[in-house]
N, C-alpha and C positions, 0 to 999 in steps of 0.2 A: 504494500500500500504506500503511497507517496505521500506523505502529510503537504498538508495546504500554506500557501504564502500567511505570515501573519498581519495582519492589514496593518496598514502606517497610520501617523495621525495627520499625514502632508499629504494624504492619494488624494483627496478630495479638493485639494489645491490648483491640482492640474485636470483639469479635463485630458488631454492626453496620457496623464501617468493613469488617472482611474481606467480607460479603455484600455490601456498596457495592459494592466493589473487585473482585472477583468477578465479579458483575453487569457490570460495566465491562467488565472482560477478556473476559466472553464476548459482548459489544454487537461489540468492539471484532474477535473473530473469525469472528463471522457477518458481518459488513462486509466483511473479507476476503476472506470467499469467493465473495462475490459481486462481479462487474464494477463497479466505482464510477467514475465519473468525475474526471478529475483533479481539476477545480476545486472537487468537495464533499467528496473526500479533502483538499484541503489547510485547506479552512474547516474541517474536522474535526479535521485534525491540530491546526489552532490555537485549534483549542477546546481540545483536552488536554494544550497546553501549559501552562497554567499550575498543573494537578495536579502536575508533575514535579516543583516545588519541595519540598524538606525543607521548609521552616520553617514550614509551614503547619499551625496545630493539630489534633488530632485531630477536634474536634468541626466544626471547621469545614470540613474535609477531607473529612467525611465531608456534609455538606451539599451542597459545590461536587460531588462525586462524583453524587451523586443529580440535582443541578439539570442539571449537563452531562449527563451520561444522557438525560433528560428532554429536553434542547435539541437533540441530536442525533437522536435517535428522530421527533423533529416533523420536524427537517430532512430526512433520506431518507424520512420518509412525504408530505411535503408535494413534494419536489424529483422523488425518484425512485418513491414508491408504493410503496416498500416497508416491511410493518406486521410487528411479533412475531407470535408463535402468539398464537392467542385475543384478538386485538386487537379485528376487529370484535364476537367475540362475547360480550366482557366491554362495551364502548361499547354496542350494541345491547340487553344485557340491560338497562341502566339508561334509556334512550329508553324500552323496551319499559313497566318499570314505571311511568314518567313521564307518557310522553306520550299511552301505551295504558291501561294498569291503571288509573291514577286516575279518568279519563271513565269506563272503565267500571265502576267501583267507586261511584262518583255516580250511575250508569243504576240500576242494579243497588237502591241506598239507595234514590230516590226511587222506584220501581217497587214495593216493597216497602216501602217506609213505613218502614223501618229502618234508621236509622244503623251497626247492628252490622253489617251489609253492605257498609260500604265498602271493606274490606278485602280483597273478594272479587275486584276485578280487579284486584287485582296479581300474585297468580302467574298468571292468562290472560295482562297484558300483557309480564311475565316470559317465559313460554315461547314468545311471539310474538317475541320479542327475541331471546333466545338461537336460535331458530329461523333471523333472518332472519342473525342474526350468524353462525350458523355456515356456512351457506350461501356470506357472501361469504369467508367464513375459508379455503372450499375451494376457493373460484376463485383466490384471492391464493396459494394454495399448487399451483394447476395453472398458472398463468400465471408462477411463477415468480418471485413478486412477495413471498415470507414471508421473514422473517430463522430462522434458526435457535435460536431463543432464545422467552422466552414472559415 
């Protein structure tokens, strides 16, 4: 089990640190609810060890908050496979416009002799993204594999 951040008496100062912190809290109870292994619960815990301290300022609190979030998230998706809601299909829409949309925004230009074209395969390779991203979105959330959280 991963014990919970103990709230400050400065979160409520920042709107951005309380949404940090927040975010945190509910990272840290979708973890919960799900089977974790000991040994990445305890890597975890010791990763939130060092939020506990008061003396840490607010701006920078609220940094550490976001980067540890962030480190954790890779970890249970890299360790255990398990991704937030909309994880692949926010990753995949960005692929999509990249690696799809541009090529075909270049087909598209030189075929037509116009540059004002290039623009044209990004929302194809957009909705080819979102397409393939939602897809695995709903296998990750059949097999058991989503966090509660997005």
């Amino acid at each position: 089990m991963i014990p919970k951040l103990q709230p400050r008496t400065d979160v409520v100062q920042s709107e951005k640190l309380t949404r940090e912190f927040d975010d945190m809290q509910r990272l840290i109870d979708a973890l919960n609810s799900k089977e974790i292994p000991e040994g990445i619960a305890t890597a975890i815990t010791q990763q939130l060890e060092p939020l506990s301290s008061q003396g840490i300022p607010v701006a920078q609190y609220t940094t550490s908050l976001k980067a540890t979030r962030s480190s954790i998230l890779k970890l249970v998706e890299k360790q255990l496979k398990l991704v937030p809601q909309k994880h692949h299909q926010k990753l995949w829409m960005a692929l999509g416009m990249t690696a799809l949309g541009l090529p075909f925004g270049v087909v598209f230009a030189l075929m037509l002799k116009n540059f004002a074209f290039l623009g044209l395969g990004m929302p194809i390779g957009m909705g080819i993204g979102i397409g393939i991203g939602t897809k695995l979105d709903e296998q990750a959330k059949a097999e058991g594999r989503q966090l509660d959280l997005e």
